[in-house]
C-alpha positions in Angstrom: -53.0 101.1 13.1 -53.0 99.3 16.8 -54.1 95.8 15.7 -53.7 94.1 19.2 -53.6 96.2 23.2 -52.7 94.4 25.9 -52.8 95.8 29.1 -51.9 94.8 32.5 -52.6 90.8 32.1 -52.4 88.8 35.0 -52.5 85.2 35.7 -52.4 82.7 38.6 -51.8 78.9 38.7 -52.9 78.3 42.2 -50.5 80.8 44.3 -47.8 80.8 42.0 -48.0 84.6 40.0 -47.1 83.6 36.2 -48.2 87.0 34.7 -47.5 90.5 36.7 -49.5 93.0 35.1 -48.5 92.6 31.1 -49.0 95.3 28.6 -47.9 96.1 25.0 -49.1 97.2 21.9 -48.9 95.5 17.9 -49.7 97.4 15.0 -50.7 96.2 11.5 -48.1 94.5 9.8 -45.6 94.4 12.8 -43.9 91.0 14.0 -42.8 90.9 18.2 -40.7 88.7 19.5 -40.9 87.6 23.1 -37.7 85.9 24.4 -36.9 84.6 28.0 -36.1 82.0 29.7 -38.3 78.8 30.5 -40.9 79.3 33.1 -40.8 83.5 32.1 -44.5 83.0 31.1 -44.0 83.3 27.5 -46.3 80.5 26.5 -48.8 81.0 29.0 -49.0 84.8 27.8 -49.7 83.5 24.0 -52.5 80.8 25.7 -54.2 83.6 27.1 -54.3 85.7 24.2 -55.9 82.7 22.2 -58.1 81.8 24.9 -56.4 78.8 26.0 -56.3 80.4 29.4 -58.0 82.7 31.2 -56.3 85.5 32.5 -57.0 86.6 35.9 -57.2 90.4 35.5 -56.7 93.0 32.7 -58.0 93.4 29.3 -57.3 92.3 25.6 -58.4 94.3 22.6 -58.0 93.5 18.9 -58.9 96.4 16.4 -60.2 98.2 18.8 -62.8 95.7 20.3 -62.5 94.8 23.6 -62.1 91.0 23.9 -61.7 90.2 27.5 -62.2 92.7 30.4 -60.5 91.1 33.4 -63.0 93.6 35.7 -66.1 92.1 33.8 -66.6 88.5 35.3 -69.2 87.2 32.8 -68.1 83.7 31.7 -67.6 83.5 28.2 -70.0 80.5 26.3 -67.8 77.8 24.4 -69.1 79.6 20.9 -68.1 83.4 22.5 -64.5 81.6 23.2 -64.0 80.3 20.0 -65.5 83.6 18.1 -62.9 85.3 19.9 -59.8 82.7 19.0 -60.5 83.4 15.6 -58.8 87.0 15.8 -55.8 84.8 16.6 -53.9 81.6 14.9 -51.9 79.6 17.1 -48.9 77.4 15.7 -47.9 75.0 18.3 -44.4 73.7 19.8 -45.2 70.1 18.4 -47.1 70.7 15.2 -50.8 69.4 16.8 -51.7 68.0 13.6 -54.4 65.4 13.1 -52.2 62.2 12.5 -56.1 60.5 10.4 -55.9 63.4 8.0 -54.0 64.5 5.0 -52.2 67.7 4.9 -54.9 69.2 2.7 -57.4 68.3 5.4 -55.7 69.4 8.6 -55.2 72.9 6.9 -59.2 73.1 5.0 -61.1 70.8 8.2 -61.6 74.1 10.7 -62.6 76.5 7.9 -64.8 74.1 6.3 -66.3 73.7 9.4 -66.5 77.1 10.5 -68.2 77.8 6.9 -70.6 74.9 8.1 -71.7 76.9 11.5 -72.5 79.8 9.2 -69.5 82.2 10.7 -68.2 82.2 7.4 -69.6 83.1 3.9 -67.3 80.8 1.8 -67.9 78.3 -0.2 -66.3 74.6 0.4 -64.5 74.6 -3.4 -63.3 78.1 -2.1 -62.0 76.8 0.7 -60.3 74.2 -0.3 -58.6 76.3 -3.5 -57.0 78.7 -0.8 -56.0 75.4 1.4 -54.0 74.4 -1.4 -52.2 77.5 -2.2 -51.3 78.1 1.4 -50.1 74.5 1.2 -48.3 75.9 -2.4 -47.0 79.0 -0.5 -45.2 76.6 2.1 -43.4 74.8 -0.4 -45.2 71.9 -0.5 -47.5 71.8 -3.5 -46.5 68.2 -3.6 -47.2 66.8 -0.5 -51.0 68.2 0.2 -52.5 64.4 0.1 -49.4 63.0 2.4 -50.1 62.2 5.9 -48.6 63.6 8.9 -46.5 60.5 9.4 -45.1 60.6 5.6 -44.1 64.1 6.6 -40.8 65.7 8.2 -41.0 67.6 11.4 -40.4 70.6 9.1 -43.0 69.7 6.6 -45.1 69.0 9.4 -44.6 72.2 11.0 -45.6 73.9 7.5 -48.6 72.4 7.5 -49.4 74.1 10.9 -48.4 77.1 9.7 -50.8 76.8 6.3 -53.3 75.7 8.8 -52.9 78.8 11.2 -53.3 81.2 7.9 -56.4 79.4 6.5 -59.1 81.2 9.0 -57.5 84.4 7.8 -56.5 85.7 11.4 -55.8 89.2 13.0 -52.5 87.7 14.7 -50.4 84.7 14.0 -48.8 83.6 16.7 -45.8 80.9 17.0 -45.1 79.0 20.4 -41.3 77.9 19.8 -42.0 77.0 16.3 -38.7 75.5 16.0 -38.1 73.6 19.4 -39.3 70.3 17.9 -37.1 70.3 15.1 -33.5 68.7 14.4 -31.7 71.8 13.9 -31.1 70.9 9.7 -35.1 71.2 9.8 -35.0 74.7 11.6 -33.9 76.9 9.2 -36.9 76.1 6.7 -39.6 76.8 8.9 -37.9 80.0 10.0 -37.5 80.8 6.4 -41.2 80.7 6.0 -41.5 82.7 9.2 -39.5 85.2 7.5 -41.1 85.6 4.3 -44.5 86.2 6.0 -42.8 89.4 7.7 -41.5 90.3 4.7 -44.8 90.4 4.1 -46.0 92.3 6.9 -48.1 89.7 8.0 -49.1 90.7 12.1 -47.3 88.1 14.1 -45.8 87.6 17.7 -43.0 84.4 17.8 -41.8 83.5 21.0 -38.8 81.8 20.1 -35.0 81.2 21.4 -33.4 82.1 18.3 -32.0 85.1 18.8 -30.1 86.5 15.6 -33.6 85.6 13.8 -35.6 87.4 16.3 -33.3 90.0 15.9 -33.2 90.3 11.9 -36.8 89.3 11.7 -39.2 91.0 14.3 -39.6 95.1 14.7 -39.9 94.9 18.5 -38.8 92.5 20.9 -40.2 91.8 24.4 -38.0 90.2 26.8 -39.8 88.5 30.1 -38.7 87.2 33.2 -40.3 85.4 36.2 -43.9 87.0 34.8 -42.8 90.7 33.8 -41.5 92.2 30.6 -38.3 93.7 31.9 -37.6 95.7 28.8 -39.3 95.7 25.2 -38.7 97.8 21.9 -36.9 98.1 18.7 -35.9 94.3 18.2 -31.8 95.4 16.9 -31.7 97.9 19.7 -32.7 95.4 22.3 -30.8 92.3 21.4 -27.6 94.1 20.6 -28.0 96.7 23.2 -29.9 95.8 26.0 -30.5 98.4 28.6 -31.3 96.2 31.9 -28.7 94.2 33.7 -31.2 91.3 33.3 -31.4 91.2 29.6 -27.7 91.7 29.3 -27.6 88.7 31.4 -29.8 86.6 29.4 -28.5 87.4 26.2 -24.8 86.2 27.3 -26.0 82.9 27.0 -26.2 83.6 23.5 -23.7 83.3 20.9 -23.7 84.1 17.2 -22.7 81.0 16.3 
């Protein structure tokens, strides 16, 4: 089943072209990769899937229902944009968490809220039970009344992660979800990462950790200067790269 249809995305910062006409498909259960260089438009394609941007031109369709049509120049109300970010979670480059609130709160605060505005059924003691056993599934049972500050950059990046699961999205999507992190932090984060594709949770990680999106996504998109030069079976295209310009990139790259 298609779970998420891009096709032909475009956007401008002023006269500068940052996304030439971007399509791809997801299915349920698959994770993507998008690798590339900085300044490919790899984060600026994931803010316009969330609704953090809006793309000039194309359309966006999760399960089937058109989200954004770029020919359709109806501006979206502030509670159409946020019904429409709830088909995706977002975890950040630099965590984002609200330094005032515990670790339980930062992951319960936008679905208690959300339950509040009447978009969803649950009930608060609800709410906060599956808060705390996303906060359990992370690996830190322990630390759900800490504060971000008390909390490593890995632990702190788990709690985004908790907190991106909590509204129960179509699509969980990681910006660099490791760029913040001394590199003895990275490989738990990535661990988690891991396990969620293991169990098939719908995700696209645009990451610079190759040999992990390699062993851990089913397709991998590479982009450059706005396009997606070549994309498919995440092995085939990291190990075997068909355009001059992947083989290029992925010199760079050693196994370490």
């Amino acid at each position: 089943m298609i779970v998420l249809e891009v096709s032909n995305i475009r956007k401008n910062f002023e006269n500068t072209e940052v996304l030439k006409d971007i399509s791809f498909e997801l299915a349920q259960g698959e994770a993507l990769s998008i690798i590339g260089s900085s300044g490919s438009g790899k984060t600026t394609l994931l803010r316009c899937l969330n609704f953090l941007e809006k793309p000039d031109g194309g359309k966006i369709k999760v399960n089937g229902k058109l989200l954004y049509d770029g020919d359709d120049h109806t501006r979206f109300s502030e509670e159409e944009i946020r019904e429409r970010r709830l088909n995706f979670g977002l975890v950040f480059q630099s965590f984002n968490l609200f330094p005032q609130y515990t670790a339980l709160e930062n992951v319960t605060m936008a679905p208690l809220l959300a339950a509040k505005e009447g978009k969803k059924g649950e009930r608060d003691s609800a709410i906060i039970e599956n808060g705390k056993a996303l906060l359990d599934k992370m690996g830190l049972s322990d630390r759900m009344d800490n504060y971000p500050h008390q909390l490593s950059g890995g632990q702190q990046q788990r709690v985004a992660i908790a907190r991106a699961l909590a509204l129960n999205p179509n699509i969980l999507c990681f910006d660099e979800p490791t760029s913040a992190l001394d590199p003895e932090l990275t490989g738990e984060v990535l661990k988690v990462i891991k396990e969620l594709s293991i169990e098939k949770t719908t995700m696209i990680i645009v990451t610079h950790e190759m040999a992990f999106a390699r062993d851990v996504a089913d397709k991998v998109i590479f982009m450059d200067e706005g396009v997606i030069v070549e994309q498919g079976d995440a092995r085939e295209v990291i190990e075997n790269p068909k355009e001059e310009r992947t083989r290029q990139f992925l010199s760079r790259y050693s196994e370490g």
